[in-house]
VEXFI-561044 format. One record per residue (C-alpha): residue number from 1; x negated, y, z. Coordinates in steps of 0.5 Angstrom, whole numbers, plus 500, padded with zeros to 3 digits. Layout:
num	east	north	up
NUM	X	Y	Z;
...
END
This chain:
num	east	north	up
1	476	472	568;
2	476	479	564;
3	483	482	563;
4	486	486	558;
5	483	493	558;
6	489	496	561;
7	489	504	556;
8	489	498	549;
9	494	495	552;
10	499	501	552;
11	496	503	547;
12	499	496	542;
13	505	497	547;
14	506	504	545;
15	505	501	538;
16	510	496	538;
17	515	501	542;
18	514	506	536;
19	515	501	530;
20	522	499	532;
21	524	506	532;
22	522	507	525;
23	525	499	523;
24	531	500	526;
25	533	506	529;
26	537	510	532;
27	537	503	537;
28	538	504	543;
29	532	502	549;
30	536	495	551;
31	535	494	543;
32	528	497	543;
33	526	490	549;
34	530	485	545;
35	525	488	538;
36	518	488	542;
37	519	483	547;
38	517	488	552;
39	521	488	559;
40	526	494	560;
41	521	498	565;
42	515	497	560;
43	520	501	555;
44	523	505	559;
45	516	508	561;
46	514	509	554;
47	520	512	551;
48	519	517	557;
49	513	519	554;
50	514	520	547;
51	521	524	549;
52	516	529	553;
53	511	529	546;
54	517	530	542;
55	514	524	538;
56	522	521	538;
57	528	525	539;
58	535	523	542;
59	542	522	540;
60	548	522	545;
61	553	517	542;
62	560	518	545;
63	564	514	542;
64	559	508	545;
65	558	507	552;
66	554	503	557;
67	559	497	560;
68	560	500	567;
69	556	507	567;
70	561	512	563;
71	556	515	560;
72	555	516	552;
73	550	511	550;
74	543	515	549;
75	540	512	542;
76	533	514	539;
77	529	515	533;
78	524	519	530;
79	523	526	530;
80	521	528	523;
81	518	534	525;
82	513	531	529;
83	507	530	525;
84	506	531	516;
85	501	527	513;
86	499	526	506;
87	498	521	501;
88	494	521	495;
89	494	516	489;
90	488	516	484;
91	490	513	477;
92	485	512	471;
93	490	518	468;
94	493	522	473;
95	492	524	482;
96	499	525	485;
97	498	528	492;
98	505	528	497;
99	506	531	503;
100	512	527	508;
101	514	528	515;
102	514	523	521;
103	518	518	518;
104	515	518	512;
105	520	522	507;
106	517	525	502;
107	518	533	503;
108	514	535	497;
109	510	532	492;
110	506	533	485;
111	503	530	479;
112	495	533	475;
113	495	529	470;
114	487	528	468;
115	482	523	466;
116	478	522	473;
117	475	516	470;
118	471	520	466;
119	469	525	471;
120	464	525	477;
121	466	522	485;
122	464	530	486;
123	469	532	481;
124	475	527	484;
125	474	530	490;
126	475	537	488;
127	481	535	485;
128	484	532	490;
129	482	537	494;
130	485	542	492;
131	492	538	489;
132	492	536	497;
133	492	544	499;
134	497	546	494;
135	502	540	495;
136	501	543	503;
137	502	550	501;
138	509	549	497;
139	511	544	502;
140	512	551	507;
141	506	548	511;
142	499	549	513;
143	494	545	513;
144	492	546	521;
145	498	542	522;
146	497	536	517;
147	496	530	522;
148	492	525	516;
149	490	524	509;
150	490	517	506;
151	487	516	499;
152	489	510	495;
153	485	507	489;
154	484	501	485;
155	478	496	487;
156	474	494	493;
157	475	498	498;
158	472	498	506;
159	478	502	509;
160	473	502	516;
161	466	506	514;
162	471	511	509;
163	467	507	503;
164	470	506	496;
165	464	500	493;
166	467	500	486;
167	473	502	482;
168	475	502	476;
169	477	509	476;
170	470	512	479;
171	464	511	475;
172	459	510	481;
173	459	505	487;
174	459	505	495;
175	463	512	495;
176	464	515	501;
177	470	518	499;
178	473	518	506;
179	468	523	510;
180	467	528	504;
181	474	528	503;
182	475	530	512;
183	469	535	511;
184	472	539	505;
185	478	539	509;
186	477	539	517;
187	483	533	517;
188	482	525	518;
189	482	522	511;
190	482	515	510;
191	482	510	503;
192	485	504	502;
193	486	500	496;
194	492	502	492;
195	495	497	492;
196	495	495	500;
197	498	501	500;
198	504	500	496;
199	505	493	500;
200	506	497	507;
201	511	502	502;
202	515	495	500;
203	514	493	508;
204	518	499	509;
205	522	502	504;
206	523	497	499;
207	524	490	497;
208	520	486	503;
209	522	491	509;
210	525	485	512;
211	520	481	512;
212	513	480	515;
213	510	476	510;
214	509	477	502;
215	504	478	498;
216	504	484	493;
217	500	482	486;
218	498	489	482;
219	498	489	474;
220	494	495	471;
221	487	495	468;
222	484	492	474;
223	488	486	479;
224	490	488	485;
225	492	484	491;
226	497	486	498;
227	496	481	503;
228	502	482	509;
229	502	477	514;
230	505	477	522;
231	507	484	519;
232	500	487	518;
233	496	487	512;
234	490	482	511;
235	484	485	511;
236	476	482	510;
237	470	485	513;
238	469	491	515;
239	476	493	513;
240	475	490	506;
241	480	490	501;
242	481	484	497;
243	481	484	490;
244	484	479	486;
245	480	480	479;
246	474	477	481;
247	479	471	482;
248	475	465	479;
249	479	461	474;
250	473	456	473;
251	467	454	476;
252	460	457	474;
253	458	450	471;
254	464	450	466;
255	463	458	464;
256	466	461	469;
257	471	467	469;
258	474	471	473;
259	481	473	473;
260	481	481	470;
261	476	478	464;
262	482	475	462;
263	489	478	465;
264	489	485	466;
265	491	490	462;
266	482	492	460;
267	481	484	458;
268	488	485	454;
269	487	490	449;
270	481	488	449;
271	483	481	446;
272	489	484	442;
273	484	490	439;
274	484	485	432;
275	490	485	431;
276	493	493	433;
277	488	495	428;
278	492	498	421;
279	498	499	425;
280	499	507	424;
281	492	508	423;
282	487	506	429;
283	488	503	435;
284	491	508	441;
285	485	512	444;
286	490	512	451;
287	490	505	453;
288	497	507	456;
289	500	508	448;
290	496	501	445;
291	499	498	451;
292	506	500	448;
293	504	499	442;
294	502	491	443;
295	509	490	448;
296	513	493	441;
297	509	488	436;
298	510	483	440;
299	517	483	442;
300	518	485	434;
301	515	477	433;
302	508	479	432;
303	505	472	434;
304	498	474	435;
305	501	480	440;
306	505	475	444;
307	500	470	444;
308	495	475	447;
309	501	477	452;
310	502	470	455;
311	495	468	456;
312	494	473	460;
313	501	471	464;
314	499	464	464;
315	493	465	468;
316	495	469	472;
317	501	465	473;
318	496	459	475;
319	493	465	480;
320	499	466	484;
321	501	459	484;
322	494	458	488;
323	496	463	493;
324	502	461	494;
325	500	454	496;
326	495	457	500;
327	499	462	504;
328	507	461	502;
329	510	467	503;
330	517	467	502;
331	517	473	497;
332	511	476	491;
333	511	482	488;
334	509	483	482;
335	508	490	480;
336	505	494	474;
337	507	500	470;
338	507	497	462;
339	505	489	462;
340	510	486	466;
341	515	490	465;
342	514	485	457;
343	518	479	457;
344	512	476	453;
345	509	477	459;
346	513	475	465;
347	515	469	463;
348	510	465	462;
349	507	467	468;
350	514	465	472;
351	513	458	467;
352	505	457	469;
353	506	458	477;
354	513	453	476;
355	508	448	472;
356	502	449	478;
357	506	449	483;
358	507	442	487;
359	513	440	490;
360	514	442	497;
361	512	449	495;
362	517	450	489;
363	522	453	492;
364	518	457	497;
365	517	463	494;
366	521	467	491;
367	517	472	484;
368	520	479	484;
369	518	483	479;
370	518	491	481;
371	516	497	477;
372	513	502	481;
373	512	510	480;
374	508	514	482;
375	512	517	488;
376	512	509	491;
377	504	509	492;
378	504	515	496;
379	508	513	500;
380	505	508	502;
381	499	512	503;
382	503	517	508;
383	505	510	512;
384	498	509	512;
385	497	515	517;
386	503	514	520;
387	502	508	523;
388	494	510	525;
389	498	515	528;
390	504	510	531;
391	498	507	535;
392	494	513	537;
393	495	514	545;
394	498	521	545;
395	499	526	551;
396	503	531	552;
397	497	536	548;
398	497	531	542;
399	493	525	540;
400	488	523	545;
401	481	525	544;
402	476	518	540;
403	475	516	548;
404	476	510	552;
405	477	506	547;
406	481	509	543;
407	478	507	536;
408	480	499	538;
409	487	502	540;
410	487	504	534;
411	484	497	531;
412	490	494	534;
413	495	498	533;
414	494	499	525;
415	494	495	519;
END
């Protein structure tokens, strides 16, 4: 019978080891064997290791002892400074690039406000490039000394190949954002949807930090969907990402329709257009301001406005009832930056996922809604790297030269 190869092994042990220390410490390494399930010589010999790499750091507790040893209780944590990495998140209006520590605490972080959905990728990619070198520079470091770059933005991404197959925010297709963005800069860079992102900063910063499976639901001009099970996210093929606009709401015999034609922020100003038109003149150019002009005029009582707004919660409402029949998570976080924060909005999708539910999941899963700011997103994106380099094999030089099987390593390590 084949064994296990022996270098993965260590590599998903010291994963593990390392994830604990993140989630729950200072812990000590009696703590550390009860988290993993590892035995106590196992957890020993890693922490051993990562204390010679200086990836973690000790904390002697005096006014706790070990029963029978009379020694001060040694507890572990991660040492901040152990590694920087970068996050960066792509909107249709803005880049905010962010620069965080070996814990994920943001260190420094920026805003460019710009229209890239009207750029080039060429162009993105000079941007990004150098908001990525100023946001290091004003953090008081150099780039030699960035471990990683994650890049987030909405659409269909293939995390595994570096490529971006479509978004909203970049007018062309099969983008290799990922490779050009590591050449500019001679740091590994990754992309990933954004909204992935955003469910790995609520495992570990937020509301679902407890939690091993949730589902995170994305409101914007496109449908974004996060899927975290058994404590990793949920991807397709080659990495692939999935996207919850091109969710079908009918079958092709009875008209079709995806979710996003009826349910994201595009579709519904593209559906409340008639009606905005005469209010102070022509209809916003920014789709941000006719956001807010529609929200206004339906919470004033302007029914046509408001009936617009429930279309589109009530299908997606109807949306996420079929994907908590079919994964039952405990929690699902709805998210956005305009539509979800309107009544008109929200409440007929709570009603609409009560209403389709059936009734042995109608108390299963509890709907939050979050708004989200810039800053949550790029931590997502620097938790990203930081988990590919929680999973890495380290030496006592750093991280491990690609060889030995590292890259399944990592495979197994990361989300």
């Amino acid at each position: 019978m084949k064994t296990a190869d022996p270098e993965l092994m260590r590599a998903i042990n010291r994963f593990h080891v390392m994830d604990a220390i993140r989630r729950f410490g200072p812990v000590s390494r009696v703590e550390i064997t009860e988290f993993t399930a590892l035995s106590p010589t196992t957890v020993s010999a890693i922490t051993a290791a990562l204390l010679d790499d200086r990836l973690i750091i000790p904390e002697h507790v005096g006014a706790v002892r070990d029963l029978g040893r009379g020694r001060p209780r040694v507890m572990l944590r991660l040492n901040p400074e152990a590694a920087h990495v970068v996050g960066v998140k792509l909107a249709s209006d803005q880049i905010t690039v962010a620069v965080a520590n070996f814990c994920g605490e943001i260190l420094h972080s920026l805003a460019l406000p710009v229209r890239i959905d009207r750029q080039t990728a060429t162009v993105i990619a000079d941007l990004v490039e150098d908001g990525v070198r100023r946001c290091v520079s004003d953090a008081g470091l150099e780039l030699s000394g960035v471990s990683g770059i994650c890049v987030g933005l909405p659409g269909v991404v293939e995390r595994a190949a570096g490529i971006c197959r479509q978004s909203p925010v970049l007018q062309e297709r099969d983008v290799p954002f990922g490779a050009d963005l590591a050449a500019r800069l001679g740091t590994p860079a990754s992309i990933d949807s954004d909204v992935n992102l955003a469910a790995l900063a609520e495992h570990w910063f937020g509301q679902a930090r407890g939690l091993n499976d949730f589902l995170v639901v994305n409101v914007e001009r496109s449908l974004g969907l996060g899927i975290l099970h058994n404590g990793e996210l949920f991807r397709g093929a080659n990495g692939l990402s999935p996207d919850l606009g091109d969710f079908m709401l009918r079958a092709p015999g009875e008209g079709g329709g995806r979710l996003a034609d009826v349910a994201s922020e595009t579709a519904v100003l593209a559906d409340a257009e008639p009606f905005l038109k005469g209010v102070a003149g022509d209809v916003p150019a920014r789709p941000d301001r006719a956001m807010a002009a529609l929200i206004r005029r339906a919470e004033a009582g302007d029914g046509d406005c408001a009936r617009v707004l429930a279309r589109a919660g009530e299908s997606l409402g109807f949306a996420i009832a079929n994907l908590i029949t079919l994964f039952a998570p405990p929690k699902v976080i709805v998210s956005g930056r305009a539509m979800t924060a309107s009544d008109c909005f929200i409440h007929p999708l709570r009603a609409a996922v009560a209403a389709s539910l059936p009734a042995s999941l109608a108390d299963v899963s509890d709907i939050v809604v979050r708004e989200w700011s810039d800053r949550i997103w790029v931590q997502g994106a620097a938790a990203m790297t930081l988990r590919d380099l929680y999973g890495a094999p380290w030496g006592t030089t750093g991280p491990a030269p690609p060889a030995r099987g590292i890259g399944a390593a990592q495979a197994g390590g990361s989300a």
